[in-house]
N, C-alpha and C positions, 0 to 999 in steps of 0.2 A: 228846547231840545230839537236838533235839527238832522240827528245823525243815531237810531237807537238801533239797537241790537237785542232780538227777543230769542233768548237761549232755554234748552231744557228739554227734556225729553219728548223722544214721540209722542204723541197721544195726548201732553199735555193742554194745547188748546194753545198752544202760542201762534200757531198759523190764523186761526181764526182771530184771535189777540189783533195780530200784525193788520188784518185787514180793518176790523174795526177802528184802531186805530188810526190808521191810514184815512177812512170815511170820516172821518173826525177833524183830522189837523192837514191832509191835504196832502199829506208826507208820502211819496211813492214808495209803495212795499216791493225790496228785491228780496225772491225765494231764493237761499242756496241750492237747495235742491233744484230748482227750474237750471241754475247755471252748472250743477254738477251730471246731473240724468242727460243721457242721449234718447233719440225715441229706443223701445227696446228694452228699456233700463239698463242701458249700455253705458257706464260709468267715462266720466271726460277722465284724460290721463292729468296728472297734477299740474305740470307746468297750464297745458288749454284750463284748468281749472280757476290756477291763484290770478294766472291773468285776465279772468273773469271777473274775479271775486275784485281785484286791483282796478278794475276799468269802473265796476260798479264805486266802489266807496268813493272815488275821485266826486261822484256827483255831490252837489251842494247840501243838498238833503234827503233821507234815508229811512227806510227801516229794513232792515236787514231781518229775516227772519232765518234761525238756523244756526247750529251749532259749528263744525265743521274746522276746530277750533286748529288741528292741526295742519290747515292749508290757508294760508293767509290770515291767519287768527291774530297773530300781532298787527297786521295792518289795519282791520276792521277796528280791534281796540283801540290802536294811538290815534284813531280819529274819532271814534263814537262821543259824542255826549252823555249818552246814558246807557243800560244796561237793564235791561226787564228779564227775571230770572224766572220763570217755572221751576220749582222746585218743591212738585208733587209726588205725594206717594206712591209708588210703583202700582199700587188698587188701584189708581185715579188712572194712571197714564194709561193701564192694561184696558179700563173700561173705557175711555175715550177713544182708544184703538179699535177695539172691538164696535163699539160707536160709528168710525169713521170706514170700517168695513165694511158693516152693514147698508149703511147711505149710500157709500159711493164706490161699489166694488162693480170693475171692468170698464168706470169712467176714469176718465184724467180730472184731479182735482184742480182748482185755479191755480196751486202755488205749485203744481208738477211739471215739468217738463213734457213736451207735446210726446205723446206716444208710449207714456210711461201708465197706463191705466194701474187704478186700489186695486189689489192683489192680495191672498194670504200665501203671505212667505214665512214660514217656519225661521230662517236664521232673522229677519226682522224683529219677530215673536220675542226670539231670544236674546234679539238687542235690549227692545223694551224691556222686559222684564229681567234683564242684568245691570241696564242704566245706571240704577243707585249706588249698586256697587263696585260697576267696573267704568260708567263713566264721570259721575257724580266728582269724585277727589280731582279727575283731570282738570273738570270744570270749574271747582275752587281752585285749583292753582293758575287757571285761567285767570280767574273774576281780581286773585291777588295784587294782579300785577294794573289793577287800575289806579288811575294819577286821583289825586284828594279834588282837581275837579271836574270829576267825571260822577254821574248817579248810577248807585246801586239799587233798584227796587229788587222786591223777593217776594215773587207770590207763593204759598203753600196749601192756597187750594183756588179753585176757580171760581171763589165767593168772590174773596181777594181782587180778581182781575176783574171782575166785572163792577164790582165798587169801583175803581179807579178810571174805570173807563166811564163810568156813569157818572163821577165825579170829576171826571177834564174835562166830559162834553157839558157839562153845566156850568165847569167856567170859564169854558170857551164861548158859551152863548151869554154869559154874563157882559161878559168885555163888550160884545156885540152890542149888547143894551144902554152902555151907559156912553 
């Protein structure tokens, strides 16, 4: 896999995901959000957006972390490899949010855009904890439209991702051994 895409709600831990990841197989992690935030949290307009997102997937290898499904979301698919889903409980996401407030509130996280510092924003809040229900269906009929050979992983909690991640770097250090 040379080209993944780690989808799912806020707070789920897919940024974190993405980097570990990345530490592991070597594969450079592009934030959406790094290419969508202005400093400010001044939003890019869509076209300075998908032409982002278009410049980024052209690279040879990826991890795309970030939903963002309706600006360039068909391009990122017809080329990913694979698909890593967070698809946690709206408890999980709320308390990894509240998690990632707490740590890193009035800094810029690695995968933010320079000047965008953690913040509590009330309509955020309410994205979070609407997700399941108002972004969740968009995202299945997202995932539908993948080719039979592309991978779907689906994590449903973050035991889940951390076994996997615990289990590619052991057989990545395997290969290394023999």
């Amino acid at each position: 896999m040379d080209r993944i895409l780690v989808m799912g709600s806020p707070g789920s831990g897919k940024s974190t995901f993405a980097r570990r990841l990345s530490q592991i197989t070597g594969i450079p992690v592009v934030s959406l959000d790094a290419l969508y935030w202005k400093p400010g949290w001044k939003p890019s307009d869509a076209t300075e957006f998908e032409a982002r997102v278009t410049e980024a997937v052209r690279l040879p290898r990826w991890i795309i972390d970030g939903d963002y499904i309706w600006w360039a979301g068909d391009v990122r698919r017809s080329v990913a490899d694979a698909v890593i889903w967070f698809d946690l409980p709206r408890r999980s996401c709320m308390v990894g949010l509240m998690s990632r407030i707490a740590t890193s509130y009035g800094r810029v996280r690695p995968e933010m855009a320079e000047g965008c510092p953690e913040r509590i924003n009330v309509e955020f809040l309410r994205y979070v904890w609407t997700y399941r229900r108002e972004q969740r269906p968009k995202l299945l009929q997202y995932l539908e439209g993948l080719r039979a050979d592309q991978f779907l992983i689906c994590f449903t909690d973050r035991a889940q991702a951390h076994r996997y991640l615990a289990s590619f770097g052991r057989r990545e250090g395997a290969e290394g051994v023999h």
